[in-house]
N, C-alpha and C positions, 0 to 999 in steps of 0.2 A: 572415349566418346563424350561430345560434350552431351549435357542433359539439356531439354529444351524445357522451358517451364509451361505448366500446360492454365490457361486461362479459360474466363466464363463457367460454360453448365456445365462441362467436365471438372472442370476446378471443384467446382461449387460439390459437385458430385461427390469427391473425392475428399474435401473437408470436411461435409457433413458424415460421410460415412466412418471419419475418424472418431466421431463422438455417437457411433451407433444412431441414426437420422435414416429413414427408410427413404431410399431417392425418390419412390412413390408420389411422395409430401411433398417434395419442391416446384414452386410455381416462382416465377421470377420476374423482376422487376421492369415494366415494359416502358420503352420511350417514349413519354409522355406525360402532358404536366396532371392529369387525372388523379383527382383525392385517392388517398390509398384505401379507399374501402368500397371504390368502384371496384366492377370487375374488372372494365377495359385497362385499368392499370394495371394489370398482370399476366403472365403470359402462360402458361393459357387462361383464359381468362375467366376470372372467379374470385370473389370476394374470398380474402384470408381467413382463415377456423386455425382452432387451435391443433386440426389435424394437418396444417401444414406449416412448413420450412421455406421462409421466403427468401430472396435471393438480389442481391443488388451485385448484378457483374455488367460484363460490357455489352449485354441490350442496352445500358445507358451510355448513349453517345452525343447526347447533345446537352452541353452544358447549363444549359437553361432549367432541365431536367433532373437536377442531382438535387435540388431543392424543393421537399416535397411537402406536402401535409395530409392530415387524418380529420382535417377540420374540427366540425363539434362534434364529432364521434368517436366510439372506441372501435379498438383494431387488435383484435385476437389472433395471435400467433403461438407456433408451438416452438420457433426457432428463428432467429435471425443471422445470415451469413454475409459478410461484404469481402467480394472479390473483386474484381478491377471495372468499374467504372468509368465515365470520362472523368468526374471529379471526386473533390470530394461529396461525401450524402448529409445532407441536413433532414432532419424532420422535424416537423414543428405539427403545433395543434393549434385553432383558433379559441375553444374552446375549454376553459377555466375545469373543467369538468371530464374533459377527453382523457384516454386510457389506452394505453398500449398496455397491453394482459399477454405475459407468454406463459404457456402451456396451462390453459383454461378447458380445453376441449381436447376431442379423441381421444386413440385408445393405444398410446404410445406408452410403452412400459422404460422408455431412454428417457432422460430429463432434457428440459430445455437449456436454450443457453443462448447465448450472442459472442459469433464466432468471426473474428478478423484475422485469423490465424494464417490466413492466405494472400488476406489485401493488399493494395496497393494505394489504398486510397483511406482516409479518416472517414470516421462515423460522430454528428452530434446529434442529441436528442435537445431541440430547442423549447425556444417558445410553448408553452401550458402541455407541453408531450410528457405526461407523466407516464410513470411505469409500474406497471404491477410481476409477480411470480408467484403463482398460485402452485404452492408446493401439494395442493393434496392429490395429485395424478401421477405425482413421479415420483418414484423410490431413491431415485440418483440424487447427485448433484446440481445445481444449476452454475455452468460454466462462464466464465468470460475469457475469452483467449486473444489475447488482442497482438501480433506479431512486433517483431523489433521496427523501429523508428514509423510505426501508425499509432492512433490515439483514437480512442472513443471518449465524447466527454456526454454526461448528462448533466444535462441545462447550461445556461449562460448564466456568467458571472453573477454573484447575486441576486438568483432567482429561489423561487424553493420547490424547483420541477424534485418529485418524491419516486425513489423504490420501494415498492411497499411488498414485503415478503408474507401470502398469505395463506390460507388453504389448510392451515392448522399441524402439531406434531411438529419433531424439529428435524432439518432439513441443510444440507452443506451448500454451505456458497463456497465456490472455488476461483480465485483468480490468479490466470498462466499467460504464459508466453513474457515475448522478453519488450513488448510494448506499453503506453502508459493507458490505463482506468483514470476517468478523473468523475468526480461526484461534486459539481457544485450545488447541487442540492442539498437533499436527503435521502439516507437511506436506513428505514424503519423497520420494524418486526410487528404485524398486528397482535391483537391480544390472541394469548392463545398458539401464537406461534413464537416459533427458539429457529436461529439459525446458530451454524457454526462457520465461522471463515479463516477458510485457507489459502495462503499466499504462494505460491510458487513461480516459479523462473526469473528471468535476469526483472522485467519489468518494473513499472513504479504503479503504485496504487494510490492516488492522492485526495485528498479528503479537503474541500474550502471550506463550507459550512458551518456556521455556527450551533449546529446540530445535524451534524456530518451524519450522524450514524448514529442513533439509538437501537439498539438492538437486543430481545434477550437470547442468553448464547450458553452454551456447555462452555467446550473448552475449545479455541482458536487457536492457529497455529501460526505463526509467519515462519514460512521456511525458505523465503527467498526472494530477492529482488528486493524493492524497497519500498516502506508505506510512511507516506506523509501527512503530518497533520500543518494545512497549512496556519499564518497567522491567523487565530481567530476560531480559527475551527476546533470541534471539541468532538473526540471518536469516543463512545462509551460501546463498552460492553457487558452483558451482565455477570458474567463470570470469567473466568481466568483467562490469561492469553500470555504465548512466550514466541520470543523471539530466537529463533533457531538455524543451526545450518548456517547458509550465507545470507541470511535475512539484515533490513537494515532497517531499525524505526527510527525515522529523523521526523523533523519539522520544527515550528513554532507554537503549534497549539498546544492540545492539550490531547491526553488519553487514560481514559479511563475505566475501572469496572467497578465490582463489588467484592472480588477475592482480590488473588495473587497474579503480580506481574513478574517473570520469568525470563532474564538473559540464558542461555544454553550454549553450550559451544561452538565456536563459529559465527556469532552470532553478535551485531554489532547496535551500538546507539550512538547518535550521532545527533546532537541538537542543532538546529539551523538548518538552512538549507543551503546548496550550492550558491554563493556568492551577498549570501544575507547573514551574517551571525545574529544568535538571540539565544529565546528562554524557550527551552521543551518540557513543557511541564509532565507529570504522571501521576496519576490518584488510583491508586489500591484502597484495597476495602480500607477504612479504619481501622479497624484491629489486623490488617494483612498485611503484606511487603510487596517492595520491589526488590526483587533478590538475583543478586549479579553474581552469586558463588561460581556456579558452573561455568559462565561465561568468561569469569577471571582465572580460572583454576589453572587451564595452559599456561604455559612458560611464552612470555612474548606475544600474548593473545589481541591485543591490538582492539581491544573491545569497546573501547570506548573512543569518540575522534571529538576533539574540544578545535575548534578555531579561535585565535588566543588572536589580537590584536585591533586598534583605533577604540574606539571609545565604547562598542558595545562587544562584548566577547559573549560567547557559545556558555551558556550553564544550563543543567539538568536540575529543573526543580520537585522535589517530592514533594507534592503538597499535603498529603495525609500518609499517614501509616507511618513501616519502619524500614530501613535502609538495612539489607543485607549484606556482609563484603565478605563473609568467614573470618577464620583466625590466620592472620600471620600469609593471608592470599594474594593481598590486590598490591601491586607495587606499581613501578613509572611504566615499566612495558607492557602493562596492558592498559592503557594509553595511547593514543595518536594524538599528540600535539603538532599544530600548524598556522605558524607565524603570515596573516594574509596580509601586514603591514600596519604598522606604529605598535607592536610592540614593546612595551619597557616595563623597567624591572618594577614590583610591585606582588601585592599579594592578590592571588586574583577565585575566586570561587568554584569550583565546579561544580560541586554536586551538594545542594541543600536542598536540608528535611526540617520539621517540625520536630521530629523524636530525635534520641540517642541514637547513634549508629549504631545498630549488631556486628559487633566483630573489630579485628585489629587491620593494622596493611602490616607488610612483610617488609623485609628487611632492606630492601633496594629499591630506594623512595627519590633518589637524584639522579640526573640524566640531560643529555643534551635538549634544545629544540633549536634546529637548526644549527648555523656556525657561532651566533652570537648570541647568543643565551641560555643559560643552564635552569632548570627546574626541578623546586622539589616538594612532593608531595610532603603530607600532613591532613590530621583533623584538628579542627577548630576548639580554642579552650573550651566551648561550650559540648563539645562532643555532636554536632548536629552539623555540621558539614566537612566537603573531603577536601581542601585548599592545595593549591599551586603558589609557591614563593618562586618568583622568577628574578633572578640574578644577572649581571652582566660579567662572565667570569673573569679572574687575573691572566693575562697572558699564559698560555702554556695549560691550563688549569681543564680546559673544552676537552686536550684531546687526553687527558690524565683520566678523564670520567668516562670517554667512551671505552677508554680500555679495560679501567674497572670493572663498568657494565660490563663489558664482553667475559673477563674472566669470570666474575661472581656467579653471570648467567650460565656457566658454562657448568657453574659447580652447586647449582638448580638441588635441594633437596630430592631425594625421588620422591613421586608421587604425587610433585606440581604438575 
């Protein structure tokens, strides 16, 4: 039997009720250009409290309509849901000073959150639409679940529309689903308050910002999908964070805390971005590391992805602390090198630090990249970076090293 997908207030019903949301709360977005802290903008109709779950589904059918505002006012909410609309939903503020506050009010014991996880349509929070999360009514999480091929983004390009995480005590930020988060803002922790953020599903979490995210944090997890710092942007946190599972930290900017940065199994770094090579930087405390033991420890772990080619190539910079690799661990397979064009032989960087490396690389440091050139690892006489010698081999010589590879890897010490 085919399955029919079910839309609107039953949707809406059905999604909130996955993140425990009492249908009670939901009042929904009604057709009409009516500021959202009227009442007539909502169905049934009633100015939003923090005791309700509002709802953009397809009451919105007239395109005129998907573009809203809160003017110079604030707009308390205890949950936001977007399900299928006619378009996609803007919200803007007029008002330098205006506030979107979710879960501020009522007597919800479930946390808030902003859920796309059923959409059809994109969510931005525009023009002066700041955000607030007043963590002190909820025990839980505050979620974002944004589904595959929808996007939520806050603010427009170079604005400094802010999430500000408040209400005191420390509190999980959770980001799921297999769609993209984007923060061209900021997204802060007020005094007094700590989040934790956890990344999960296929999705991207992408940070523009040049103060993406100040945040004070325990300990943060990326356990999946991808988070990006773009050029420019710089993610700090206050305490440790590892990249785990099928997780991926790429970008160009910068990430940072005040301990330890953590690759784990499965778990990948990847500087640049899709069709941009560059510099991904990473700052550990001072006296901390960035430490890739675990993430290099598998046989053929593929943990690391460099784009090697034209005039700017993919490098991983530690700009403070010390660079982890263990003893006798990190070799060319756990490596992704990818030839994106111009190419040629030369010594080329990957991974530079300020300090001494900790640790040796293991015995199977050469290896193909692609069909016309061979690579091989190395640290640098000064001991402070991990280098790539890239060769044009002698005839014959390509597939003499893949087979190499293939036996040596096969004859893997146990225990890698």
């Amino acid at each position: 039997m085919r399955r029919i997908r079910t839309v609107g207030y039953g949707a809406a019903c059905g999604v909130l009720a996955s993140v425990g949301v009492s249908h009670g709360s939901i009042i929904r977005k009604a057709d009409n250009p009516a500021t959202l802290i009227t009442a007539s903008s909502w169905s049934p109709a009633s100015v939003p409290t923090g005791a309700n779950d509002v709802v953009f589904d397809n009451l919105i059918a007239t395109p005129a309509n998907t573009a809203m505002s809160v003017g110079n006012n604030n707009l308390t909410v205890h949950a936001i849901s977007l399900v299928d609309p006619v378009g996609p939903i803007q919200i803007n503020a007029s008002g330098t000073s205006s506030l979107i506050s979710f879960g501020v009010a009522g007597s919800f014991t479930t946390p808030g959150g902003l859920d796309l996880s059923n959409a059809t349509q994109d969510l931005t929070f525009n023009t002066n639409a700041r955000l607030a999360y007043n963590t002190g009514l909820f025990p839980g999480p505050f979620t974002f679940n944004v589904a595959a091929g929808r996007r939520a983004t806050f603010g427009l390009p170079a604005t400094t529309l802010t999430f500000n995480i408040t209400g005191g005590g420390t509190k999980a930020i959770n980001v799921t689903g297999g769609g993209d988060l984007i923060f061209n803002g900021r997204v802060t922790t007020a005094s007094g308050n700590a989040a934790n953020l956890t990344k999960t599903g296929s999705g991207r979490l992408i940070f523009n910002s040049s103060a993406a995210l100040t945040a004070t944090t325990t300990n943060s997890a990326l356990n999946g999908g991808t988070v990006i710092a773009s050029a420019g942007a710089v993610v700090t946190l206050s305490n440790a964070f590892s990249v785990n599972n099928t997780a991926t930290l790429a970008g160009l900017g910068t990430f940072a805390t005040n301990t330890n940065i953590s690759l784990t199994e499965g778990g990948i770094i990847s500087p640049g971005i899709p069709s941009t090579n560059g510099v991904l930087s990473l700052t550990p405390g001072a006296t901390s590391s960035l430490n890739l033991v675990a993430g290099v420890t598998p046989t053929a772990s593929s943990a690391l992805h460099f784009d090697l080619g034209g005039l700017i190539q993919d490098r991983l910079n530690l700009t403070q602390g010390t660079l982890a690799i263990g003893t006798d661990v990190m070799e060319f397979d756990d490596f992704l090198f990818t030839n994106t064009g111009g190419l040629g032989e030369g010594t080329y960087t990957l991974i530079s630090t300020p300090n001494p490396i900790n640790g040796t690389l293991g015995p199977i440091l050469s290896g193909p990249i692609g069909l016309d050139f061979t690579g091989t690892l190395g640290i640098s006489p000064d001991g402070r970076s991990i280098q790539l010698v890239v060769v044009i081999p002698e005839p014959g010589t390509a597939l003499a090293i893949l087979g190499l590879v293939g036996v040596i890897s096969a004859r893997r010490r146990p225990g890698r």
